[in-house]
C-alpha positions in Angstrom: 36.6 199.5 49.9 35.8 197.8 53.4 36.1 194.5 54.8 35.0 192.7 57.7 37.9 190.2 58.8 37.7 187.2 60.9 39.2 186.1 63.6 43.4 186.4 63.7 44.4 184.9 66.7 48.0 186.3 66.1 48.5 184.1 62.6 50.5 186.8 61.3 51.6 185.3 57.9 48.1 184.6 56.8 47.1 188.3 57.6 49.5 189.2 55.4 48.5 187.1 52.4 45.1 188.2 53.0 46.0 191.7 52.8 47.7 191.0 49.2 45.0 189.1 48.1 42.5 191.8 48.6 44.7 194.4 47.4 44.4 196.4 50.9 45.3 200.1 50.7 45.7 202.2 54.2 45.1 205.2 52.2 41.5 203.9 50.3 40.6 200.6 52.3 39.0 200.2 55.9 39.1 197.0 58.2 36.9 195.9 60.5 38.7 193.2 62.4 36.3 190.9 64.9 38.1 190.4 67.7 40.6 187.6 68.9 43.3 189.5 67.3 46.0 187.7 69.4 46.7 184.5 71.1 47.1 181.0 70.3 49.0 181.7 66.3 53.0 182.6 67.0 53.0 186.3 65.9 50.5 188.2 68.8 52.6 190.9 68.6 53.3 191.0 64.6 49.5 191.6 63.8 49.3 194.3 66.9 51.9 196.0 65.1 50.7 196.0 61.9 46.8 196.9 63.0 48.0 199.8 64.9 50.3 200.9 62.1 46.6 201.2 59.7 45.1 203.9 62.5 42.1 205.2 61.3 42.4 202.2 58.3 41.9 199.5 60.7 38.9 199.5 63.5 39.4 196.3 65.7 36.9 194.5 67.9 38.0 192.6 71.3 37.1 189.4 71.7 38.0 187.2 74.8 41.6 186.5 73.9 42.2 190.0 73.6 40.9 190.7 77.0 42.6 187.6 78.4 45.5 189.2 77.3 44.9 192.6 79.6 44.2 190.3 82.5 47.2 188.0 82.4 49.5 191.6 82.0 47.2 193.2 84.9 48.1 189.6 87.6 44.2 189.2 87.5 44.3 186.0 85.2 46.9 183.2 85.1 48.5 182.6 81.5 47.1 179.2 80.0 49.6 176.9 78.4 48.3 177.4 74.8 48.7 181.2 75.5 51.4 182.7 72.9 51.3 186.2 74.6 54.9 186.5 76.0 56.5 188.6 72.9 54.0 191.3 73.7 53.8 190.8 77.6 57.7 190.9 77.4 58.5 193.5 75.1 60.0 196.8 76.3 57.0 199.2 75.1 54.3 196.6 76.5 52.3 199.1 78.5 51.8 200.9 74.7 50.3 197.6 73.5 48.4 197.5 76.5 47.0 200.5 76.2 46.0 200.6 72.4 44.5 197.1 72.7 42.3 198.4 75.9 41.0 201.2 74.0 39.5 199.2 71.2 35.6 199.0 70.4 33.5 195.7 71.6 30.6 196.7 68.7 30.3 198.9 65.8 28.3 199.3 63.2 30.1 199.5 59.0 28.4 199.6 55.8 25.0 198.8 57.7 26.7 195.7 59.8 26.3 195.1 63.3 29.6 194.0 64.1 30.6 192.4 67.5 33.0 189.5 68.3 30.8 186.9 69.7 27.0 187.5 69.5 23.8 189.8 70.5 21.4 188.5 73.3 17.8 188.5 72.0 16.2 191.4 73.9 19.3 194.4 72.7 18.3 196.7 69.3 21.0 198.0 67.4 21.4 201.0 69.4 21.5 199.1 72.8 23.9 196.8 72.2 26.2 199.9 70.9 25.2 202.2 74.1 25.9 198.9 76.3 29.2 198.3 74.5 30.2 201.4 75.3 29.3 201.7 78.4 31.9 198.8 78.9 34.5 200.2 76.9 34.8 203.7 78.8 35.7 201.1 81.8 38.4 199.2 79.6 40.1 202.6 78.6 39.3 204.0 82.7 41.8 204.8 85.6 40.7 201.5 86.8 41.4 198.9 84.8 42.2 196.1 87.1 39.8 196.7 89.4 37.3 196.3 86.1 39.2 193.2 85.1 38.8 191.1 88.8 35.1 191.2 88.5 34.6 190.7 84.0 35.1 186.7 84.8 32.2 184.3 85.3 29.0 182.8 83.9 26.7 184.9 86.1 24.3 186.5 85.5 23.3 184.4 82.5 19.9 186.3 81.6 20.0 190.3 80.9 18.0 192.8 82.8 17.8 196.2 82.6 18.2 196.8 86.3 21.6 194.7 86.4 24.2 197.1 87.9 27.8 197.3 88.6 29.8 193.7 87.7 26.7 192.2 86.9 25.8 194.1 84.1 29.5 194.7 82.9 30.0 191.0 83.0 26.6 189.9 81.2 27.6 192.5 78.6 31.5 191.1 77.9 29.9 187.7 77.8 27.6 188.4 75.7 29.5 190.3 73.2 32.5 188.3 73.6 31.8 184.7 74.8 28.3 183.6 73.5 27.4 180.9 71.2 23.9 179.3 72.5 21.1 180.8 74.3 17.4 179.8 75.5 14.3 181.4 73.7 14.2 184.1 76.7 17.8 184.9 76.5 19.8 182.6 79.0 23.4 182.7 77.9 24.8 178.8 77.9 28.6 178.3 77.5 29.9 174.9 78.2 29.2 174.1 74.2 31.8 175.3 72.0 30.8 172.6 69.2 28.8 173.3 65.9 25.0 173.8 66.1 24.3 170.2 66.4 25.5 170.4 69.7 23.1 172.4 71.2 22.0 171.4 74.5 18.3 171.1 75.6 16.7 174.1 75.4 19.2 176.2 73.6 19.9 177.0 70.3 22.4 179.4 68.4 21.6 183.0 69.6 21.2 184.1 66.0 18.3 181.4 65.4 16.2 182.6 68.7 13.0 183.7 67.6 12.0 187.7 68.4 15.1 188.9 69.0 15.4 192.3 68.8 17.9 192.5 65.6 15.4 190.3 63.7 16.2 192.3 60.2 19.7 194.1 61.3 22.4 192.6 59.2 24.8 191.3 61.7 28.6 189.9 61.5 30.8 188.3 63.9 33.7 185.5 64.8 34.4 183.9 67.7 32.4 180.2 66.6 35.3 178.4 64.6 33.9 175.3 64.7 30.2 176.9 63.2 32.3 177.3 59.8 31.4 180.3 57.3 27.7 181.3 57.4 27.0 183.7 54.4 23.4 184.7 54.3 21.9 188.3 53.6 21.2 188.9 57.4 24.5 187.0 58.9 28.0 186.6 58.8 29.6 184.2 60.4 33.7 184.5 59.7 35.6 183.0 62.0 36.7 180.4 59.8 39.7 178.6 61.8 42.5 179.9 60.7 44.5 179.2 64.0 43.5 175.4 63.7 44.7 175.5 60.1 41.2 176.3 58.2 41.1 179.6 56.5 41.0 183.4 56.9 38.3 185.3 56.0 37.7 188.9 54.4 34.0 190.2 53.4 34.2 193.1 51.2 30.2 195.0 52.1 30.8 198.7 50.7 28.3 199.9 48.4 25.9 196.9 48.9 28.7 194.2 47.9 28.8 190.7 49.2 32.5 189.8 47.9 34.5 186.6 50.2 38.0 186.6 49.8 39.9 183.4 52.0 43.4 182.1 52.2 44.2 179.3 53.9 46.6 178.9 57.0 49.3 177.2 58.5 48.1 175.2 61.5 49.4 176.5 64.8 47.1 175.0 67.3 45.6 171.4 67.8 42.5 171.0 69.5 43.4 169.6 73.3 47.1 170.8 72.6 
C-alpha cells in the first residue's frame, strides 16, 4: 500500500498515530512524505529518526523548512525564534542528519502522482519539473553545499525561462517547488500571500487554477498551503492540513487507483504570530 503524507513539521506524536491508524508496514507499505518534515512541532529530530529508520519504505520531499534547516547548520541563514531545530543541530551525529536530509528528492512521481512540496509553475511537463528537480538536487547532495545554499534565497527571478542559468535558475526552481502558492496567468511567482485563495492579490491566482499549464491532466499532490485546507479532487491533492497549528495530519492511500484519506488530529504546537 502507499501513501502520500502531509506536511510534519517535526509533530512527532501525531506521526505516530497516523502510522497506527493506517496500519503502516516497512516491509509491505511505502511513504511519500511532502516536505517540511521538521521545524516549528517539538520532535525535529524524532521524525528524522524514524523516516530514515523506513529506508527504502519512506521517500521524503524537502520543502523550505527542511532546507532552512541545512542553511542555519551551514552559517548561511540565521535561526528564527519559532525555529525548533536545536536537538538535531546539537546532537553528536548532526552532520549524519545533515547529510541524509540533503540527499532527499524535491519531486517524484508514485502511483501516477506528481508529487512536490509546494507547487509546479505553468510552463514545466511532468518530465521537466522532474529533470529540473534534479538538477537541483545533484547540487544539494554536491561538494558544495554552502556555496549552493548563499545564493538559493530570494524572490528573483519570479518568471521561469529556459535560458536562466546558474543561481537564477537554481533559485526559480527551489521557489517554485518549495515556496509557491500564487502565480500570474504567464507564470510570475508571487509570495507575500500565505492566506487562503481568497487572498489572492490582483492578477494572481493559485498556481494550480492557472489556465494552460503544462500539467493540465497530470494528477498532482503537494503541502506546503496550511491555510488552503484539504483539497481532494481527481487531479489534486492538497494535504497540508495544519497539523503544526493543531488541525490534522493527513495520509492518502493512491495504490491500485484508490483514493482512501486517513487524518488524525494534533496537538497544537505553534500559534500564528508566536
Amino acid at each position: 500500500m502507499r501513501y502520500l503524507v502531509g506536511d510534519l513539521q517535526g509533530c512527532g506524536d501525531a506521526f505516530d498515530r497516523l502510522l497506527a491508524a493506517i496500519g503502516f508496514s516497512p516491509s509491505r507499505d511505502h511513504l511519500v512524505v511532502l516536505g517540511d518534515l521538521v521545524n516549528r512541532g517539538p520532535q525535529s529530530l524524532p521524525v528524522l529518526q524514524r523516516l530514515r529508520g523506513f529506508g527504502d519504505a519512506a521517500t521524503c520531499l524537502l520543502g523550505n523548512h527542511d532546507l532552512h534547516l541545512l542553511a542555519v547548520a551551514a552559517g548561511v541563514r540565521p535561526a528564527h525564534r519559532s525555529d525548533t531545530l536545536g536537538p538535531i543541530l546539537d546532537a553528536p551525529d548532526r552532520q549524519a542528519w545533515l547529510d541524509w536530509v540533503r540527499t532527499r528528492r524535491l519531486a517524484c512521481v508514485d502511483s501516477g502522482w506528481l508529487c512536490v512540496h509546494a507547487g509546479v509553475v505553468p510552463p514545466w511537463t511532468t518530465e521537466r519539473t522532474l529533470e529540473l528537480a534534479a538538477e537541483v538536487e545533484g547540487l544539494l547532495a554536491g561538494p558544495d553545499l554552502p556555496g549552493f545554499l548563499r545564493v538559493m534565497y530570494g524572490n528573483e527571478p519570479r518568471r521561469w525561462n529556459d535560458a536562466l542559468q546558474g543561481a537564477d535558475r537554481w533559485r526559480f526552481v527551489i521557489n517554485a517547488l518549495t515556496r509557491m502558492r500564487f502565480c500570474s496567468a504567464d507564470g510570475e511567482l508571487e509570495f507575500a500571500t500565505k492566506d487562503g485563495t481568497d487572498a489572492a492579490p490582483p492578477g494572481f491566482q493559485p498556481w494550480f487554477e492557472v489556465p494552460g499549464r503544462a500539467t493540465a491532466g497530470q494528477p498532482i499532490a503537494f503541502g506546503h498551503w496550511s491555510t488552503l485546507g484539504l483539497i481532494d479532487r481527481p487531479d489534486l491533492l492538497a494535504i497540508d492540513t495544519g497539523c503544526v497549528w493543531g488541525g490534522a495530519l493527513t495520509a492518502v492511500r493512491v495504490d491500485g487507483g484508490r483514493r482512501e484519506l486517513m487524518q488524525v488530529p494534533c496537538d497544537q504546537a505553534r500559534r500564528p504570530g508566536a
